[in-house]
FILO-469007 format. One record per residue (C-alpha): residue number from 1; residue in one letter; y, x, z. Coordinates in pm, 1 decimal. Example, Ala and Ser with C-alpha at 12.3 -4.5 7.8 and 13.67 -1.06 7.14 Angstrom:
MITI    i  aa        py        px        pz
MITI    1   a    -450.0    1230.0     780.0
MITI    2   s    -106.0    1367.0     714.0
//
This chain:
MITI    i  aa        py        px        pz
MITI    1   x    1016.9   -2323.8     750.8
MITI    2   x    1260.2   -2236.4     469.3
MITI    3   x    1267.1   -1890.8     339.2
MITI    4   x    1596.4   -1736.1     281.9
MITI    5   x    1700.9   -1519.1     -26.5
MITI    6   x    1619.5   -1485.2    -337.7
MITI    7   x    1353.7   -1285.6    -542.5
MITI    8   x    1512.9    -927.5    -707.0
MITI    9   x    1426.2   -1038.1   -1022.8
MITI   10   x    1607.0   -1352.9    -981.0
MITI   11   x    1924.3   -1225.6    -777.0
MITI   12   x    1956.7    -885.7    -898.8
MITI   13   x    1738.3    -695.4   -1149.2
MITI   14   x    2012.6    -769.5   -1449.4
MITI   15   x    2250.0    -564.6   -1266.3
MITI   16   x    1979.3    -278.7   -1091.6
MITI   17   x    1943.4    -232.5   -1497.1
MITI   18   x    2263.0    -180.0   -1566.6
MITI   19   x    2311.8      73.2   -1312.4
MITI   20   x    2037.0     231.8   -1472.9
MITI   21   x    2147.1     227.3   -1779.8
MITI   22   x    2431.8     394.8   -1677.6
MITI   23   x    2243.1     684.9   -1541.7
MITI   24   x    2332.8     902.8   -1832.2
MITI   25   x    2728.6     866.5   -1783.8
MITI   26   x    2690.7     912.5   -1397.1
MITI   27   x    2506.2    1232.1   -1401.3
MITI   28   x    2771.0    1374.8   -1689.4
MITI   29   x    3041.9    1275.2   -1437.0
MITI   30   x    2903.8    1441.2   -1133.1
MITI   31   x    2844.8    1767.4   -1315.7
MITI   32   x    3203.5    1748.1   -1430.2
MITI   33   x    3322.2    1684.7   -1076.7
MITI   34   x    3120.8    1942.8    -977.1
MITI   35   x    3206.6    2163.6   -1236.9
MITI   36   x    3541.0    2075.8   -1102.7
MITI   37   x    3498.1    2194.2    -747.7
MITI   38   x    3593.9    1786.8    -672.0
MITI   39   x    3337.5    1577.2    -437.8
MITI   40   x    3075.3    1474.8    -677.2
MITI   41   x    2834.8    1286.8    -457.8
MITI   42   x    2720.0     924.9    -580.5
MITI   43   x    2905.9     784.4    -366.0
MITI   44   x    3204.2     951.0    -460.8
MITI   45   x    3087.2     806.2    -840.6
MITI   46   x    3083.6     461.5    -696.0
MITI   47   x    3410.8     505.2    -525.9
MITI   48   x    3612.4     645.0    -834.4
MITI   49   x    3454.2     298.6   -1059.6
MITI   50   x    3532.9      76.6    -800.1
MITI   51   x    3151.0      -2.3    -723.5
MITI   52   x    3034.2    -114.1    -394.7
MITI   53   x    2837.5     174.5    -212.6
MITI   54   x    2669.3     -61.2      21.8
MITI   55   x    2504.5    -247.6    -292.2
MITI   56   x    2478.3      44.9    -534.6
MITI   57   x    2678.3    -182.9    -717.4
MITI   58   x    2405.4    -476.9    -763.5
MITI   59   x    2582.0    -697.9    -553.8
MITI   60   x    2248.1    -742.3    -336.0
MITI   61   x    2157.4    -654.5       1.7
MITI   62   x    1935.3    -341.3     -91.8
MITI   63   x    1708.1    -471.1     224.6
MITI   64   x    1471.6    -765.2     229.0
MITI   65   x    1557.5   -1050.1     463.2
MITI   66   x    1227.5   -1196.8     454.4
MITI   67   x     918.9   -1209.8     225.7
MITI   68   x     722.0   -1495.7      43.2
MITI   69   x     401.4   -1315.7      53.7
MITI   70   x     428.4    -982.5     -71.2
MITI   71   x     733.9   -1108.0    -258.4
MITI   72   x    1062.1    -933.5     -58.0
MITI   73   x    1378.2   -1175.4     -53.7
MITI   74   x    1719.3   -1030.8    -103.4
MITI   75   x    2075.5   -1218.2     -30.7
MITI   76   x    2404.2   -1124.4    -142.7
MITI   77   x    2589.2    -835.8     -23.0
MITI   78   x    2791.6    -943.4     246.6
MITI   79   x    3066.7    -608.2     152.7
MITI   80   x    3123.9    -746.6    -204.7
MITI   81   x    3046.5   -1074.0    -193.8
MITI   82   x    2752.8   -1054.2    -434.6
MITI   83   x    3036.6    -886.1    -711.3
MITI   84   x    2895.0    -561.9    -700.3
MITI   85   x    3259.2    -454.2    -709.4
MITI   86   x    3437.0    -244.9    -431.8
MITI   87   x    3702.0    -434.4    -219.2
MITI   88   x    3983.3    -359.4       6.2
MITI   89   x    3693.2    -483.9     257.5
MITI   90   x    3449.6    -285.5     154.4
MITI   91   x    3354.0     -41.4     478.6
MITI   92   x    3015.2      82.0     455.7
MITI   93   x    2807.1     311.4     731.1
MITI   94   x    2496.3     406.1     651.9
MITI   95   x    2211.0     255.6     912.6
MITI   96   x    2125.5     533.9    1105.3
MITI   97   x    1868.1     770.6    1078.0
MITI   98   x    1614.2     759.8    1373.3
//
């Protein structure tokens, strides 16, 4: 049977680092907001760039669609087409919290 997806560290992990990398700038720009009395939620972050909340802007589904071994394997996020980028498409909910 063929697996599906892609390693992180093939399909991702260049851009999960950049997001980190970036953790400095977010954090100044939600105390700011804040500061501000404006919404200052990640979210709203990723919404002012132009990031894709459903992807944290990694352009990866953030949940496994299968494993090879203990390996997960991730696919492109279906909101952004694997841009990481917000798009007039882009409508994310949250899965639900049982």
């Amino acid at each position: 049977m063929k697996k599906s997806g892609k390693p992180w560290s093939e399909i991702a992990s260049a851009r999960s680092q950049a997001l980190h990398n970036r953790l400095p700038e977010i954090k100044l720009w939600r105390e700011q907001q804040d500061g501000a009395g404006k919404p200052s939620e990640l979210e709203d972050f990723f919404r002012a760039h132009g990031l894709c909340i459903a992807c944290e802007s990694t352009g990866t589904d953030l949940c496994p669609v299968g494993w090879d071994g203990d390996v997960g394997l991730f696919v492109e996020c279906k909101h952004c087409g694997g841009t990481g980028r917000a798009t007039y498409q882009t409508v994310y909910e949250p899965p639900a919290v049982l």
